[in-house]
Each structure stands twice: as C-alpha cells, then as structure tokens.
C-alpha positions in Angstrom: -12.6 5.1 -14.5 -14.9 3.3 -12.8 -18.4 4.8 -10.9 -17.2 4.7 -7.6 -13.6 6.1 -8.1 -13.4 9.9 -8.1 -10.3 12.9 -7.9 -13.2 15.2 -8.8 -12.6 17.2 -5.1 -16.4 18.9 -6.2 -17.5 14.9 -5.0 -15.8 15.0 -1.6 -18.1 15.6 1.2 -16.8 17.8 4.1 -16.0 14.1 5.7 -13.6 13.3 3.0 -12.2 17.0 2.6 -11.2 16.9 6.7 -9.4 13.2 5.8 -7.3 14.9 2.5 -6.7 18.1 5.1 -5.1 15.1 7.2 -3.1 13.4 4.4 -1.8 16.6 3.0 -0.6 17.6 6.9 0.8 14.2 7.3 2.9 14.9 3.6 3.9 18.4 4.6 5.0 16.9 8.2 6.5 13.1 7.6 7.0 13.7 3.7 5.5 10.6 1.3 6.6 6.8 1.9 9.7 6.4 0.2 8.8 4.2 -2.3 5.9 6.2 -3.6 6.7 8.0 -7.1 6.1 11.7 -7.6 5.0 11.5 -10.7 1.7 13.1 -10.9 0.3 12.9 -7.9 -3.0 13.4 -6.7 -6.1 13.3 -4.6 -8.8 10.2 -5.4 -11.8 9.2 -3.3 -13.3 5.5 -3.4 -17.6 6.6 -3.0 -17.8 3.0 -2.0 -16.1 2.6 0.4 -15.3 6.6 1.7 -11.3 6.1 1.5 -9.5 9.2 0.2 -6.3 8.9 -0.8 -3.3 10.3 -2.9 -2.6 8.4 -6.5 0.0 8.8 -8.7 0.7 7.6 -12.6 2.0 4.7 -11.4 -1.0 3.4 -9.7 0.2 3.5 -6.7 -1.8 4.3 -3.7 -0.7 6.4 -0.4 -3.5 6.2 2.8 -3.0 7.5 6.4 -2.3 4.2 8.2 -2.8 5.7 11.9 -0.6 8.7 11.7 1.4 8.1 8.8 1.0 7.9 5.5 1.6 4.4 3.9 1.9 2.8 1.2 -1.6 1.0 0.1 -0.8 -2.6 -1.9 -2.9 -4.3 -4.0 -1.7 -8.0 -4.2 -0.8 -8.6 -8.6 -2.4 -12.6 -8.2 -5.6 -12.5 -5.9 -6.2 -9.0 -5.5 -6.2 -8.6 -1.7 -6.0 -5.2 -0.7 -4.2 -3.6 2.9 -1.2 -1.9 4.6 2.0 -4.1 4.0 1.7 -4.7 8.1 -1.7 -6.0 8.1 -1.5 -8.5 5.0 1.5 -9.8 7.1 -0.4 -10.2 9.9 -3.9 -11.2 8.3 -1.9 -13.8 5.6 0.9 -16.6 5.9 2.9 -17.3 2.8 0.6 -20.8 2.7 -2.2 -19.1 2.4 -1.2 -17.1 -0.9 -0.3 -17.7 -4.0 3.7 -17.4 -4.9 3.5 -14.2 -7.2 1.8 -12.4 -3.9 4.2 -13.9 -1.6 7.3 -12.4 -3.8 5.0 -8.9 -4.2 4.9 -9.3 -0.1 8.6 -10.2 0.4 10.0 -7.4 -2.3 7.8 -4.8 -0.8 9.1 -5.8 3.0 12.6 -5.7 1.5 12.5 -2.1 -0.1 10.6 -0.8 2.5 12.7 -1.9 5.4 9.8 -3.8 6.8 10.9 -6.3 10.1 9.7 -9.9 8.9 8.9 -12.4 12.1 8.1 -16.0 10.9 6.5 -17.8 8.8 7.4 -15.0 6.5 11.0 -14.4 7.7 11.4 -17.8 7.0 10.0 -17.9 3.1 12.3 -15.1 2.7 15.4 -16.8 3.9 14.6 -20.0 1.7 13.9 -17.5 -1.4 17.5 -16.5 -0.8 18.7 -19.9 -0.4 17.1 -21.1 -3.2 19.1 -18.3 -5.3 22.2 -19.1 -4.5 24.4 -21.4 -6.5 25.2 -24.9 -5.7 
C-alpha cells in the first residue's frame, strides 16, 4: 500500500473515527449502494487528503455523499476521481476519453442514474450504434 492509505483504525484521529461512526450509521440505516460487493469489506483512511471510507476486495470504494452512502468511481483511462453525479456534472462526454465515457454510461445504467444531455445523448447513440443494420 501506499504511505498515505491506511485501514489501520490505531491511525484515525477522533475526526476520522466520528466520519466512520457516520458511515457505519448510514450502512446500518440505508444498507450499502447496490452495486457495492460484500466481499471483505472494510474501513480505509486517505492521511492525505482525510477521506475515510469503506473498501472492499474489489477495490471498490463506498463515501458518504451528503447523507448517503455512494459509490466512489475512479475513471479506468484518466483517473479522475468523484461521485457518479458530480463527474456528470463537472465532465461532458467531449471532454473524456471513450473508455471513461462507457465506465460513466455503464455505471449510470446499473445504478439507475437519470442522464440529462449531452450524456443522455452519447448514451442513446451508443445504443444506436449497436443495433444491426
């Protein structure tokens, strides 16, 4: 692992320990995001930048977004990091590269996620472009 990336709890400060008291209350309460895997999950702490978080052993990442816990993406081509709402809201599909626009759109689709334009649109030509002639 790296030196900033802990799930060493003996590293939280009383800071982080209140913000894992409101994950774990927000699990107990909402449940995980759907699409999160079970599979060994557990607390982690970036001492960078002070976000404390749930991981599992699929890498994937679960953060309170407001209220809620959500699903934290890390785009597979440029490595942009956010809540699936806000690299909608911060990105166009011009603005990425394809691989992170299909990581965008797949992740919109299986989380039930209400595209507007642009990206409504890139999704309906994606499905155009599938079908046969």
């Amino acid at each position: 692992m790296t030196d900033y990336y802990t799930e060493n709890l003996g590293k939280f400060g009383f800071r982080e320990i209140r913000m894992l008291k409101d994950i774990l209350t927000a699990w107990v309460e909402n449940g995980l995001p759907e699409e999160f895997s079970f599979d060994n999950v557990r607390p982690a702490m970036n001492m960078n930048s002070g976000y404390v978080f749930l991981v599992n052993d699929d890498y994937e990442v679960a953060m309170m977004n407001g209220e809620k816990l959500e699903i934290f993406h890390t785009l597979p081509y440029g490595g942009e990091e956010g809540f699936l709402s806000d690299l909608i809201e911060e990105n166009t599909p011009d603005d990425l590269h394809d691989e992170d626009v299909e990581y965008i759109l797949n992740a919109a689709d299986i989380s039930g996620f209400d595209l507007q334009p642009p990206w409504l649109d890139r999704k309906i030509d994606n499905i155009t472009d599938m079908e046969p002639n």
